[in-house]
C-alpha positions as CSV (number, residue, x, y, z in Angstrom):
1,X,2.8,-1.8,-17.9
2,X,3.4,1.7,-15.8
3,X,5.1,1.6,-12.8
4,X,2.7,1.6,-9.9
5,X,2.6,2.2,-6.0
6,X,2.5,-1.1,-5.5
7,X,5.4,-1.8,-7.2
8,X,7.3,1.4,-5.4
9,X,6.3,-0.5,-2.0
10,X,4.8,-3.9,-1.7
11,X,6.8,-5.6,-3.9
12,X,10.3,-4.0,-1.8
13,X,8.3,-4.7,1.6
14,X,7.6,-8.6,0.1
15,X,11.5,-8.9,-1.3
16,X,13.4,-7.3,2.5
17,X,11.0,-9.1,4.2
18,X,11.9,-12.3,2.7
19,X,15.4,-11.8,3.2
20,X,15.0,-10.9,7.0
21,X,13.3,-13.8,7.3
22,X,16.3,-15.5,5.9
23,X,18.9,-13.6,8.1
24,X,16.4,-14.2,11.2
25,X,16.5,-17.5,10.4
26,X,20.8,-17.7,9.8
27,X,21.1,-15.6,12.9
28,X,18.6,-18.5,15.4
29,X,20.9,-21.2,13.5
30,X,24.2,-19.1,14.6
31,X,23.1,-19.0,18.3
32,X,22.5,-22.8,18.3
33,X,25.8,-23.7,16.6
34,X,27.7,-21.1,18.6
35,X,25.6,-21.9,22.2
36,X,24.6,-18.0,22.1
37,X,21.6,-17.7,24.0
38,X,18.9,-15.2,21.4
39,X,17.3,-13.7,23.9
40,X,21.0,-12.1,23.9
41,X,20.8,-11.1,20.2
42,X,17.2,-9.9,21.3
43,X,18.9,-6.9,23.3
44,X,21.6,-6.5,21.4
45,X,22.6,-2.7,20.3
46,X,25.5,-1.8,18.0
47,X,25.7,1.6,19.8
48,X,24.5,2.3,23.5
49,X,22.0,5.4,22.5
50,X,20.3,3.2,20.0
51,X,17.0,0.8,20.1
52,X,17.8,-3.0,20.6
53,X,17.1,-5.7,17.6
54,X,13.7,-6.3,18.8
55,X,12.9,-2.8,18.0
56,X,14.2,-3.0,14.6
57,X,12.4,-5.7,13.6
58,X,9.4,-4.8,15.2
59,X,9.5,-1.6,13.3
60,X,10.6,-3.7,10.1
61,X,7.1,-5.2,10.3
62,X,5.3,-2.3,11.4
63,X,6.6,0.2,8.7
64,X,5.7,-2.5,6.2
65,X,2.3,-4.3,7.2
66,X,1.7,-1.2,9.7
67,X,2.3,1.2,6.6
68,X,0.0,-0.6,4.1
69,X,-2.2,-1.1,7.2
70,X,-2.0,3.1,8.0
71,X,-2.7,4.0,3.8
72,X,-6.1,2.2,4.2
73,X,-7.2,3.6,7.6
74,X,-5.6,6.5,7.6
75,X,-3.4,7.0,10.8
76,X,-0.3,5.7,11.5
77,X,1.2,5.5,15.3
78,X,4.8,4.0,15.3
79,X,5.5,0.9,17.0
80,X,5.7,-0.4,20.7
81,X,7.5,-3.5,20.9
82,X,5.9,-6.1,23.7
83,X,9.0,-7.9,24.7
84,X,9.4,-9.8,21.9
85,X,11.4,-13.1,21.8
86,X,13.5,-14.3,19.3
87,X,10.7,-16.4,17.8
88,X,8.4,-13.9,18.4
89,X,10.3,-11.9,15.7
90,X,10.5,-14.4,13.2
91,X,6.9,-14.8,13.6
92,X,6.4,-10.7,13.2
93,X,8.0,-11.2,9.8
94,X,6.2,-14.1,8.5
95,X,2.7,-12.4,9.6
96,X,3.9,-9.2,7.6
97,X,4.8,-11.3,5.1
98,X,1.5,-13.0,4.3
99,X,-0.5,-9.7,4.5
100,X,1.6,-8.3,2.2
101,X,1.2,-10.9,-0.3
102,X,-2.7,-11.0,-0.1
103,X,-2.9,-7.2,-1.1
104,X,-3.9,-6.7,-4.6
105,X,-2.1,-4.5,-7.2
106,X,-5.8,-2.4,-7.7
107,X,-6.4,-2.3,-4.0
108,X,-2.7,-0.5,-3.2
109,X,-2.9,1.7,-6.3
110,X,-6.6,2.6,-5.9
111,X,-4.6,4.6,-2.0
112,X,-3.2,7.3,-4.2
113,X,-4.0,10.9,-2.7
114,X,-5.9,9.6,0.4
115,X,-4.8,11.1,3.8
116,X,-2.8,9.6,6.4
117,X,-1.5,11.3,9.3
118,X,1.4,10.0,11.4
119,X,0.9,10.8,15.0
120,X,3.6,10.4,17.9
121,X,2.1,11.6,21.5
122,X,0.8,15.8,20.5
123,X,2.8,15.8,17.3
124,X,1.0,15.0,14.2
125,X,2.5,15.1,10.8
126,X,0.0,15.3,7.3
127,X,1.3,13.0,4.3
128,X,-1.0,12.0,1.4
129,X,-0.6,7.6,1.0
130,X,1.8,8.1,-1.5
131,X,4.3,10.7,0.3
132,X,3.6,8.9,3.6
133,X,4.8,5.7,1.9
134,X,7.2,6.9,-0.3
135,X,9.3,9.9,1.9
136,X,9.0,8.2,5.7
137,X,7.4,4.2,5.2
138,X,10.3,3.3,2.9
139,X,13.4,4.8,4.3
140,X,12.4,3.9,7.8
141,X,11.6,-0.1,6.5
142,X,15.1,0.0,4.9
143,X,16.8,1.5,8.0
144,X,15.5,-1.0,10.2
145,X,16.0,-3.8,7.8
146,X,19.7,-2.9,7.5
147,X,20.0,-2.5,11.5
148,X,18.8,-5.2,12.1
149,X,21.0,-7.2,9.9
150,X,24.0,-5.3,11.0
151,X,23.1,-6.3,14.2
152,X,23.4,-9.9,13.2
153,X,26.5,-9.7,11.7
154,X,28.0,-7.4,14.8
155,X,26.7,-10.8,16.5
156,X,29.0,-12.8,14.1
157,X,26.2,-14.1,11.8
158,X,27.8,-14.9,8.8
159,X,25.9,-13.1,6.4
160,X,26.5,-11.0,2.9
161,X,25.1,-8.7,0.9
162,X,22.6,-11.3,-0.6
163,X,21.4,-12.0,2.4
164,X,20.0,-8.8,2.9
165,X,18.6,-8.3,-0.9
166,X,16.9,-11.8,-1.0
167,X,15.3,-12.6,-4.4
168,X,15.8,-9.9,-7.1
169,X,12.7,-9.3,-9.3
170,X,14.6,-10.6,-12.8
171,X,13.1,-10.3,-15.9
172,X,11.7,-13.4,-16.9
C-alpha cells in the first residue's frame, strides 16, 4: 500500500483530535475536582500577546474539518471563534471528529493538485490541496493542538505526553 494524502492528514487530524478530546475532557474533570470555574480556562492565555484557549481549539477544528472542508471547495478563511463555552469546545471537537471519520480514503486522495486559496481580509495566498494541507493545515493543527494542551497543563491539568498523542496507529 503507498502512502497517501489521506494518510499524510486525516488519519493525524482523527488521532490529535481524539486526544484533545481526551485532554478536553481531563481538563472539564480538573475544574470540577479543583472548583475552577471553565469559563476561566476558556480565556486563559499562557502569554498576554497571544489568542485564548477557545481560539486554539476553535482553530484545532477548523484547520482539521475546515481544511478537508477548504481542499473540496476550494477557499479557505481562518476561523472566528463565537464565544465559545467550555462545552461548546468539546462539542467543536467531537463534530470535527465525525466528519473526519466519514471521509473516504478515494475521496481525499482523488484532492491532489486541485486549487485552494487561503484568504485573510485583501491578502490571498495560492496553494495546490496538497501544499495547502501539507505546508500551512498541518503545522497550524499541531500548533493549536499543543497550545491548547499547554494551556491545560499551565491550568494544572494533569496531563502527559500520551495525552496529547492519543492512540498510535500500531501495526497490527
Amino acid at each position: 500500500m503507498a502512502f497517501s494524502l489521506y494518510d499524510a492528514t486525516v488519519a493525524n487530524y482523527l488521532q490529535i483530535l481524539g486526544a484533545a478530546s481526551g485532554f478536553l475532557d481531563k481538563g472539564l474533570a480538573h475544574c470540577k475536582e479543583k472548583g475552577i470555574d471553565p469559563a476561566e480556562v476558556v480565556e486563559t492565555r499562557i502569554a498576554p500577546d497571544m489568542l485564548p484557549f477557545r481560539f486554539q481549539v476553535v482553530s484545532l477544528a477548523h484547520h482539521s474539518r475546515g481544511a478537508m472542508q477548504a481542499a473540496k471547495n476550494g477557499v479557505f478563511v481562518p476561523p472566528a471563534p463565537k464565544g465559545e463555552d467550555y462545552a461548546a469546545l468539546q462539542a467543536l471537537v467531537t463534530a470535527a471528529r465525525d466528519e473526519l471519520s466519514a471521509l473516504t480514503r478515494e475521496e481525499v486522495n482523488a484532492l491532489l493538485g486541485r486549487d485552494v486559496m487561503f484568504k485573510l481580509g485583501e491578502r490571498t495566498l495560492p496553494f495546490t490541496a496538497e501544499g495547502f494541507l501539507m505546508s500551512f493545515s498541518l503545522p497550524n493543527f499541531f500548533f493549536h493542538a499543543t497550545t491548547a494542551y499547554a494551556i491545560l497543563r499551565h491550568k494544572g491539568v494533569p496531563l502527559g505526553k500520551r495525552d496529547f498523542m492519543g492512540r498510535l496507529n500500531l501495526k497490527t
